[in-house]
C-alpha positions as CSV (number, residue, x, y, z in Angstrom):
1,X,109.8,-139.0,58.1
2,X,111.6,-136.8,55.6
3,X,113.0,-139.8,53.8
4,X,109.5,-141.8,54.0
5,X,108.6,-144.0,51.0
6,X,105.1,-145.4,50.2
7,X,104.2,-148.7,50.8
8,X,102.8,-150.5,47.2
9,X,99.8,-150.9,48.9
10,X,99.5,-147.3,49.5
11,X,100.4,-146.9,45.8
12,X,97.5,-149.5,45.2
13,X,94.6,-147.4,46.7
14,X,95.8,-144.0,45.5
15,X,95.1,-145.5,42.0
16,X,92.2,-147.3,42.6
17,X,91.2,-143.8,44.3
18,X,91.9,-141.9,40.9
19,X,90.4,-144.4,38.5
20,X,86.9,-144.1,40.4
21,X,86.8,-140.8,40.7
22,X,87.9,-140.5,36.8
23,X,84.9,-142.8,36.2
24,X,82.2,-140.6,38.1
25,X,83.4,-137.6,36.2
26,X,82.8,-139.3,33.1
27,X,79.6,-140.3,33.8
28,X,78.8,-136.9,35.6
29,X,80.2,-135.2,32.2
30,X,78.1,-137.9,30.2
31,X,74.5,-137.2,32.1
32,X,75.1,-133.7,32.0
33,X,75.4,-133.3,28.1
34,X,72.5,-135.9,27.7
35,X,70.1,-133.7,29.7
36,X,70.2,-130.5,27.2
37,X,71.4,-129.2,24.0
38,X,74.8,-127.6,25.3
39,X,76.8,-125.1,23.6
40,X,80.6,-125.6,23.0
41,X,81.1,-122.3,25.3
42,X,79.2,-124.3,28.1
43,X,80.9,-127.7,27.5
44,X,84.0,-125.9,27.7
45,X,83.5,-124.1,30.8
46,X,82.4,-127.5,32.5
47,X,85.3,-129.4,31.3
48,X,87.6,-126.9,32.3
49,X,85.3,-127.1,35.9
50,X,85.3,-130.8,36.4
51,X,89.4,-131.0,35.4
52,X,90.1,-128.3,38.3
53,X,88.2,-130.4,40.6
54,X,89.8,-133.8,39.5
55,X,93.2,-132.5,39.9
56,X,92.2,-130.8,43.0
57,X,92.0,-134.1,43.8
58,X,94.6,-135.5,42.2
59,X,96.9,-133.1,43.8
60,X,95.6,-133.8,47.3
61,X,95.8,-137.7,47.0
62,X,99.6,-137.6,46.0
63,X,100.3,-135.5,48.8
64,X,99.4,-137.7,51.1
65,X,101.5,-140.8,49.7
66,X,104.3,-138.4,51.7
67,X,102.4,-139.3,55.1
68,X,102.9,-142.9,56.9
69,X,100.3,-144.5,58.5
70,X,102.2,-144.7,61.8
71,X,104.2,-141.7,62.4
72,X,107.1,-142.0,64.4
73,X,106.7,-141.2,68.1
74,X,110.1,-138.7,68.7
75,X,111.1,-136.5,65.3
76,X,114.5,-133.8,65.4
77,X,113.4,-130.4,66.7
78,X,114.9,-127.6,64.7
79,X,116.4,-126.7,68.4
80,X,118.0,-129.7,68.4
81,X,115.9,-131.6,70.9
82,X,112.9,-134.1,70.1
83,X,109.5,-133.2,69.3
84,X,106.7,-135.5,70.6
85,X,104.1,-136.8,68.6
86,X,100.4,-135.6,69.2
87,X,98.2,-135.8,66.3
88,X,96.8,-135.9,63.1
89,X,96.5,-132.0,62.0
90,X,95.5,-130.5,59.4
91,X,96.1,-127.4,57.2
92,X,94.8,-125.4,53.9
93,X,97.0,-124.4,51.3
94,X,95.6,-122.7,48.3
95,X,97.2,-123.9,44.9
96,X,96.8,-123.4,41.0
97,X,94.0,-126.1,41.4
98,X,92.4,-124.9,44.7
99,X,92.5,-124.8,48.1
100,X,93.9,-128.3,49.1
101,X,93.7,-130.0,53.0
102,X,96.7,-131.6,53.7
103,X,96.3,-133.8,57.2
104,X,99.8,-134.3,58.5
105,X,101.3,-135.8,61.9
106,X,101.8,-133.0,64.1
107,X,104.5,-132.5,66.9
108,X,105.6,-130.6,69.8
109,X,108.9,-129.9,71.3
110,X,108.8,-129.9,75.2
111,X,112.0,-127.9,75.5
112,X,111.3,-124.9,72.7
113,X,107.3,-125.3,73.3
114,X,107.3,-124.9,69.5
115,X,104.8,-127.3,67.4
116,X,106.1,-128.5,64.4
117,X,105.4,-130.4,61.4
118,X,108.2,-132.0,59.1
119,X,106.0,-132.4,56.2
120,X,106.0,-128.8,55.9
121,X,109.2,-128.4,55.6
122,X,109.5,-131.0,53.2
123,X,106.7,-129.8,50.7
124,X,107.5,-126.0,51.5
125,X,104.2,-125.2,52.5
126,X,102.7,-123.0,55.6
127,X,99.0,-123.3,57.2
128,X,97.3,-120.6,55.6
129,X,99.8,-119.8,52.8
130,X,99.9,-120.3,48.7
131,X,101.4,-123.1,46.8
132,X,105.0,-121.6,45.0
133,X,103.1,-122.3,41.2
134,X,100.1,-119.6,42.4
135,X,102.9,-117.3,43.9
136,X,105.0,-117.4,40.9
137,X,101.4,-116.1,39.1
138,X,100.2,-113.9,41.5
139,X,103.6,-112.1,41.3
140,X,103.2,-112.0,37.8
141,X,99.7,-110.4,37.6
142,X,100.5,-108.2,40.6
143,X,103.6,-106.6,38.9
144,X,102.0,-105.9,35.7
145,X,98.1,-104.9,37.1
146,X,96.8,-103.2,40.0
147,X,96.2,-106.0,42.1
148,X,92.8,-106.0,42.3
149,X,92.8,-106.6,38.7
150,X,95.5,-109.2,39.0
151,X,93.5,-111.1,40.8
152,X,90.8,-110.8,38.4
153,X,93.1,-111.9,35.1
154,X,94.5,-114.9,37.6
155,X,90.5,-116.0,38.5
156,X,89.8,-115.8,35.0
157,X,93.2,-117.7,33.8
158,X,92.9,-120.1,36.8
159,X,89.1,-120.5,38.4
160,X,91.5,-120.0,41.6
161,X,90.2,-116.6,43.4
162,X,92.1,-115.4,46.1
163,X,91.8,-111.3,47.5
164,X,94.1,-108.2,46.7
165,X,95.7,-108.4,49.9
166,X,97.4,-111.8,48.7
167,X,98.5,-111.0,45.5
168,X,100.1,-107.9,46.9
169,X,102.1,-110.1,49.6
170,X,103.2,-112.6,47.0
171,X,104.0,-110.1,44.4
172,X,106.3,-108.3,47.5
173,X,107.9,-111.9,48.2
174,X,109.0,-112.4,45.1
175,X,110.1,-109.1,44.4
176,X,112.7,-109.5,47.3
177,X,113.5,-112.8,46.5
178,X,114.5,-111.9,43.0
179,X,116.1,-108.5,44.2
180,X,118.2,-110.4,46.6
181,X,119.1,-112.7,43.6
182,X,120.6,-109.9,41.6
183,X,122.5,-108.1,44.0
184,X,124.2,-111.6,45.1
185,X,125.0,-112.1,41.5
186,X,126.3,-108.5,41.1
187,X,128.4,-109.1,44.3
188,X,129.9,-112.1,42.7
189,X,130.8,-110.4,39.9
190,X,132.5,-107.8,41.1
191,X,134.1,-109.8,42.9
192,X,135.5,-112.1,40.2
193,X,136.2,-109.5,37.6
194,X,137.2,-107.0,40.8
195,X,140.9,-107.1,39.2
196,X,140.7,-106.2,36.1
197,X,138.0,-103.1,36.9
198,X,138.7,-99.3,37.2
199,X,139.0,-97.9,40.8
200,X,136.5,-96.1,42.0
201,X,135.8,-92.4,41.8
202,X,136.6,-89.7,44.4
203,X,133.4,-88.1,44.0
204,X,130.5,-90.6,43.1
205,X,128.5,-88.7,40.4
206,X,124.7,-88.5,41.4
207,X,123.8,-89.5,37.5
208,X,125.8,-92.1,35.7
209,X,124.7,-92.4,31.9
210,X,125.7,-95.7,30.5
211,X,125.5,-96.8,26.2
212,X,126.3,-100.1,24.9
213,X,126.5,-101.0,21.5
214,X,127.9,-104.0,19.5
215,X,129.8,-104.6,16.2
216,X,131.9,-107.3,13.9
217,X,135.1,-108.3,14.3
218,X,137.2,-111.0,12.9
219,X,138.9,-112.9,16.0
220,X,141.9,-115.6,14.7
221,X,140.6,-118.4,17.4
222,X,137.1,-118.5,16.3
223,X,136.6,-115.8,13.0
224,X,134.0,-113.3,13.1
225,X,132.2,-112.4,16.3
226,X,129.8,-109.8,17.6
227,X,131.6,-107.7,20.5
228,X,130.0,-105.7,22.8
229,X,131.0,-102.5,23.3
230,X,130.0,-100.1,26.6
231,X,130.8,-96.5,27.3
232,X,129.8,-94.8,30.9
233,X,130.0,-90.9,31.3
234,X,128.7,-88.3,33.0
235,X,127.5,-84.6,32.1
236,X,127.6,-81.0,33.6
237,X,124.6,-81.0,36.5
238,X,123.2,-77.6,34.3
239,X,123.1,-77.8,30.9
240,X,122.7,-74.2,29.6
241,X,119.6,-73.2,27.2
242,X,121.4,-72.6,24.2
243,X,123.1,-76.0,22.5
244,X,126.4,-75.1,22.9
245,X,129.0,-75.6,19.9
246,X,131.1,-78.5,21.6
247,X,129.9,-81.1,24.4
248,X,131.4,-81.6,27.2
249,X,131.8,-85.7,28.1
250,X,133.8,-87.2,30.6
251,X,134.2,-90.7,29.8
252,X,134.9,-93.1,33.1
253,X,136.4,-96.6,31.4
């Protein structure tokens, strides 16, 4: 299943599928602007309508070139058993372009009790859950807005609407996803360039201050080049009122 092709037949329909619906929009579009004197600010809005709904579409046809007409009776469990087929099911994921139905054969595993349905896995998609393109723009709304606004400015951007409670999940997901990113790349960092850095401190200051600067300088391999300069110190925990006369920095590296 995971390695399923479609069939040039299946290829066929899908774009006879697509080139009549393409055709009724036209004509709906057509009709529409015939029946009244119509503003640009209306035309606009319907266009933009009528080309979520065709790609709505769109999107929902090309899924299912990923399903066969005859699923396979036995699939691979995830707990290494075989899953037996037992219908068509289907789900609703909500996208950039709208909530989509995607009907998918259906399986369940008479060792783990577990159902299971490889197309999921494949498209990365859950019943119930958000495509990864409205995540990515939920999380972006959410971290920059309250979330009910964010999902105000996304409704507005996208004609997709979706509640507060969602965009607060996704904007969560992705913040741990992208946390987790950065501490696995500061890991492998320190790792690499764990040689050549300073030990550690005895005492770990609770503030660390850190500048970095740049300037010019003439290299003999490749002339002149910006280098990057960085300085990390700490100060006294109490600073007293009055400035005193000299500063006190205790520079780490």
């Amino acid at each position: 299943m995971a390695n399923y092709t479609p069939s040039q037949a299946q290829k066929e329909i899908f774009i006879t599928q697509m080139t009549q619906r393409m055709a009724e929009i036209a004509r709906k579009l057509s009709d529409w602007v015939a029946s009244g004197p119509r503003t640009l600010e209306e035309m606009e809005k319907m266009t933009l309508q009528i080309v979520k709904e065709l790609g709505n579409a769109l999107l929902g046809s090309l899924i299912s070139l990923n399903v066969p007409p005859y699923p396979e009776e036995y699939v691979p469990c995830p707990c290494g058993q075989k899953a037996i087929y037992q219908r068509m099911r289907s789900i609703h994921v909500d996208t950039l372009l709208g909530t989509i139905t995607i009907k998918r054969p259906y399986y369940l595993c008479p060792s783990c009790h577990h159902g299971y349905a490889p197309l999921d896995q494949k498209l990365g998609v859950c019943a119930g859950g958000i495509s990864s393109g409205l995540e990515e723009l939920l999380a972006l709304m959410g971290a920059q807005l309250p979330f009910e606004e964010a999902v105000k400015m996304v409704a507005k951007l996208s004609l997709v609407e979706v509640c507060p409670n969602t965009c607060r999940e996704a904007t969560e997901r992705v913040g741990k996803f992208i946390a987790q990113k950065e501490e696995q790349e500061v890991e492998e960092a320190w790792d690499l360039h764990s040689s050549v850095l300073p030990p550690l401190p005895e005492k770990i200051p609770e503030r660390l201050y850190v500048s970095i600067d740049g300037t010019t300088v003439h290299t003999r391999e490749e002339g002149w080049k910006e280098m990057k300069l960085g300085a990390f110190y700490t100060t006294k925990e109490v600073l007293p009122k009055d400035r005193p006369e000299k500063m006190e920095v205790r520079i780490l590296r």
